[in-house]
N, C-alpha and C positions, 0 to 999 in steps of 0.2 A: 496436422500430421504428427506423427510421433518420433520420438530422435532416431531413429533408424532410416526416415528418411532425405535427414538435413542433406543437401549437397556440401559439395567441399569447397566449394566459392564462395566468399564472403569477404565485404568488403572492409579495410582496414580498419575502420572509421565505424563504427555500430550503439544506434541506441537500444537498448533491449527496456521494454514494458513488460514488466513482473505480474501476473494474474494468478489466484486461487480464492479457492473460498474462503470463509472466516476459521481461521486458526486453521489452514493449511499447511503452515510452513513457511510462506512466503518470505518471511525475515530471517529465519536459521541461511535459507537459500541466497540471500543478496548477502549475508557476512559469507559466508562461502565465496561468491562472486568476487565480494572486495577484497577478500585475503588473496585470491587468486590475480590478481593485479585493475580490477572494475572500479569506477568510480560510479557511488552507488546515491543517488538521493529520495530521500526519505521524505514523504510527504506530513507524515504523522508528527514526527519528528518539529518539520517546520511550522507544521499548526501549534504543537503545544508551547514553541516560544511564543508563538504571536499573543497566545494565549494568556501571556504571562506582562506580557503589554499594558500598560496603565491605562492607555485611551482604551485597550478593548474591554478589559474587566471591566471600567466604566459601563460601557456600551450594554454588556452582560447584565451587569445587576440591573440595566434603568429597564430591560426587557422582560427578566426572569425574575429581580429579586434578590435578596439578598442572599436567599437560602440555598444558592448554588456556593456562597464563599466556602470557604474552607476554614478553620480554626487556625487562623495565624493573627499576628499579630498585624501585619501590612496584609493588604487585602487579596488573593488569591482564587483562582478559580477552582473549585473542586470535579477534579474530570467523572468522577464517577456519578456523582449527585448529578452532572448537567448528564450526563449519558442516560441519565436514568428519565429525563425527563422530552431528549432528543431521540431516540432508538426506540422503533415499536411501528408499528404499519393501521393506527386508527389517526382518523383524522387531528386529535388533538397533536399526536406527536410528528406528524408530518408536516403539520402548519409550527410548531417549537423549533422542528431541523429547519425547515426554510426560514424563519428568523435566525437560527445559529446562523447558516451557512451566509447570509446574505453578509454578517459581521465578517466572517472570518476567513470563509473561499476567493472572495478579490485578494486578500492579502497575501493569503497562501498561493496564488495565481502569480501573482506580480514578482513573488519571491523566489519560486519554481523555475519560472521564467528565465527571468535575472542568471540563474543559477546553470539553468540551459545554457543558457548564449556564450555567457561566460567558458562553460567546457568547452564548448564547438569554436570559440576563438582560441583558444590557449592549446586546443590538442589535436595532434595531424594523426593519430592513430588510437586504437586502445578502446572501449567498452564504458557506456555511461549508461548504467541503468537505474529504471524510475521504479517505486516503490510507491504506489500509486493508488489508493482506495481507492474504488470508481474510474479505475484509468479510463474505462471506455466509454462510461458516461457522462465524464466530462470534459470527452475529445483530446485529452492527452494522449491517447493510441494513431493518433496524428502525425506525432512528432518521434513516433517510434519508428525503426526499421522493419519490429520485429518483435515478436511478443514469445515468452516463453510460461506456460502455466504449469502452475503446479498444481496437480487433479489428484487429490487428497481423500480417499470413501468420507462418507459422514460420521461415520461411528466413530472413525479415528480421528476425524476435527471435533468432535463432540468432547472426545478423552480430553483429545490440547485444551481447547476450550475450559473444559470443569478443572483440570492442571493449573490454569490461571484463575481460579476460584469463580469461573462466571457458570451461573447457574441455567439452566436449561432455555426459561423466556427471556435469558439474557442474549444467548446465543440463537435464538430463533430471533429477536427483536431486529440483531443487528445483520443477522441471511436476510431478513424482507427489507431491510436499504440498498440490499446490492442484485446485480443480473442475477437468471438463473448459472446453476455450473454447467447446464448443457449450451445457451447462451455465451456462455464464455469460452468453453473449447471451439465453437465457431469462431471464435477473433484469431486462438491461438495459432502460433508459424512452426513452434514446437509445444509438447508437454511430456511431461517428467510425471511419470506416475508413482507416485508418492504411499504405496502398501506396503512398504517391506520397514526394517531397523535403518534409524538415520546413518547410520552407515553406509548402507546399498541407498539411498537418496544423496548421500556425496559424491557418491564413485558418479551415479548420475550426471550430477551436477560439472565434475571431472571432466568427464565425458563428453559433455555439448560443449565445455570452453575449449578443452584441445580441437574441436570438431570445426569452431568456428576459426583459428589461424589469426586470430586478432591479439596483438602484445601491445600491453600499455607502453604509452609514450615515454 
């Protein structure tokens, strides 16, 4: 449904599951969220510590090689070099991501987790939302109340996208790991239609948290 027809009920206590396509928006919209009082967890975020983990670089190179390192001195995972070799929809690269992920999604689970429980005991009110690749395919829309998506045209995630230097079969590589967007507006509880100047996507944004009546703890 779209913010027009949020009810005005809504309980003190809310997880909200962040949804859009590749370079959407989705992260400008959760700093928004957590300046507006959200406590916001970043899955991306928690993979690239883990990443940075001695057991899992271990684990990395004995799987990939060496030639995912990065030029450093102490040994490093290079995220774009392993992107280039996980992201893509032929069978070589989809048998690469299920070896990534099988290293690094437990971990990234167990810490998510952790991370969950931890809010849900410590606060009697207030907005914890998840920043979730694959929120839906990997059953974290579970543990939501409530999902809000950001429905972004392609032309204009195309612009974001080549904005952050990724190149055309960069950004097609990494759409065919996730749902379709018509797919994913079936999960949404709201969506924030994302055509106009990030301006009018704030006031948006404004907009659904006054709507919801939830004030952090």
């Amino acid at each position: 449904m779209t913010l027009s027809s949020v009810s005005a009920a809504a309980p003190k206590k809310l997880i909200v599951g962040v949804l859009g396509g590749i370079a959407s928006g989705k992260s400008l919209v959760t700093q928004w969220l957590e300046e507006l009082g959200a406590t916001v967890l970043v899955a991306d975020g928690i993979a690239h510590d883990i990443l940075r983990q001695d057991t899992v670089v271990k684990e990395i190179v004995r799987r990939f090689g060496e030639s995912v390192l990065a030029d450093h001195d102490r040994p490093q995972i290079d995220r774009k070099k392993l992107a280039a070799l996980v992201f893509g929809s032929s069978e070589h690269h989809v048998a690469k991501r299920s070896q990534l992920e099988s290293i690094v999604q437990p971990r990234v689970r167990i810490e998510l987790q952790r991370q969950i429980d931890q809010w849900k005991a410590t606060h009697h009110s207030g907005v914890l939302v998840l920043d979730i690749p694959l929120l839906i395919e990997r059953d974290w829309v579970k543990q939501c109340d409530c999902v809000l998506m950001i429905d972004t045209p392609e032309a204009m995630r195309r612009e974001f996208a080549a904005a952050r230097g990724w190149s055309a079969s960069q950004f097609a590589a990494r759409e065919a790991t996730q749902l379709s967007i018509e797919a994913k507006r079936k999960h949404a509880t709201w969506i924030l239609v994302n055509d106009g100047t990030q301006e009018q996507l704030r006031n948006k944004v404004q907009q659904w948290w006054t709507s919801q009546g939830v004030h952090p703890a």
